[in-house]
C-alpha positions in Angstrom: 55.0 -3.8 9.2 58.4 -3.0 9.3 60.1 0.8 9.0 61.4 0.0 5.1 58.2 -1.9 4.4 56.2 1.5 5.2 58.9 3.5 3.0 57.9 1.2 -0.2 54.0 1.0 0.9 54.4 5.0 0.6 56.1 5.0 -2.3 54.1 2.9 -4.5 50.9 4.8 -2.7 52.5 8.2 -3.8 53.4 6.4 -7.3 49.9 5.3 -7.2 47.9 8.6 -6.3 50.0 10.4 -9.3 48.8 8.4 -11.5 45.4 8.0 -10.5 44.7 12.2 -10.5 44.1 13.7 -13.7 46.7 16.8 -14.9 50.7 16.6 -14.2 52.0 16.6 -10.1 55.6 18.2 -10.1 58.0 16.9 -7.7 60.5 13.5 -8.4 60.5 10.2 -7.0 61.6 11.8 -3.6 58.9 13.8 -3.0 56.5 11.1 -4.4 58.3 8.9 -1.2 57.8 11.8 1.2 54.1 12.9 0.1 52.6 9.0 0.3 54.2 8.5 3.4 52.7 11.3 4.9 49.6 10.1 2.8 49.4 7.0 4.1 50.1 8.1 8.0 46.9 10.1 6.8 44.5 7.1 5.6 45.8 5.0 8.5 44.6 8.0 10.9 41.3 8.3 9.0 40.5 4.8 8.3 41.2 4.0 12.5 38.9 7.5 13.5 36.1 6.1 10.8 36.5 2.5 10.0 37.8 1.6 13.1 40.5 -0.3 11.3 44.3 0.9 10.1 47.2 0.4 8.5 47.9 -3.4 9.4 50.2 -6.0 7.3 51.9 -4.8 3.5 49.9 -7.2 1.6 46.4 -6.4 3.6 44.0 -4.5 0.9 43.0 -2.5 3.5 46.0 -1.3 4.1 46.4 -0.1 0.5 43.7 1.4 0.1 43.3 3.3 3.0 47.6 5.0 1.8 46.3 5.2 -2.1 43.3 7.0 -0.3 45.5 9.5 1.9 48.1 9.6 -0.3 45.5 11.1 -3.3 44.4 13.8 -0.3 48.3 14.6 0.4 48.6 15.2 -3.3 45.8 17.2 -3.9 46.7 19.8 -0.8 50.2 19.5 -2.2 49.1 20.9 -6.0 46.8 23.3 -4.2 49.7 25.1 -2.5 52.1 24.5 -5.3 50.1 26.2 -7.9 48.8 28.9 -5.4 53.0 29.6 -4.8 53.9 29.4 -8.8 51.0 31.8 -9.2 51.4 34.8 -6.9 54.8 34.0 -6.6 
């Protein structure tokens, strides 16, 4: 998979993981990009130390499941230390 090819799996995996949590994530389409890229470096990392298996073509189901799956973690760290910050802030 190429470099843009990642960018868009991240994005729709961050687009994905937003609306697949219940409640409202802040941040725009930018941080939506950043978080499910680093979400889906995440499930590729976990699904090749568990299922022995990673992120492989765009248009493997594997593949999206494994960035829905690390983007949702990303995001749910990412409300945890946003609301933490907006709260004793």
């Amino acid at each position: 998979m190429g470099f843009f090819g990642f960018l868009l799996l991240g994005l729709l995996a961050g687009a994905i993981a937003k609306l697949i949590l219940p409640g409202r994530q802040g941040g725009g389409w930018f941080v939506t990009l950043i978080l499910g890229v680093v979400g889906a470096l995440l499930g590729g990392w976990i699904g090749s130390v568990i299922f022995n298996t990673g992120l492989q073509e765009f248009f493997s189901l594997t593949t999206w499941l494994l960035a829905i799956g690390g983007s949702i973690i990303v995001l749910l760290i990412y409300g945890l230390i946003t609301n933490r910050r907006t709260t004793h802030g």
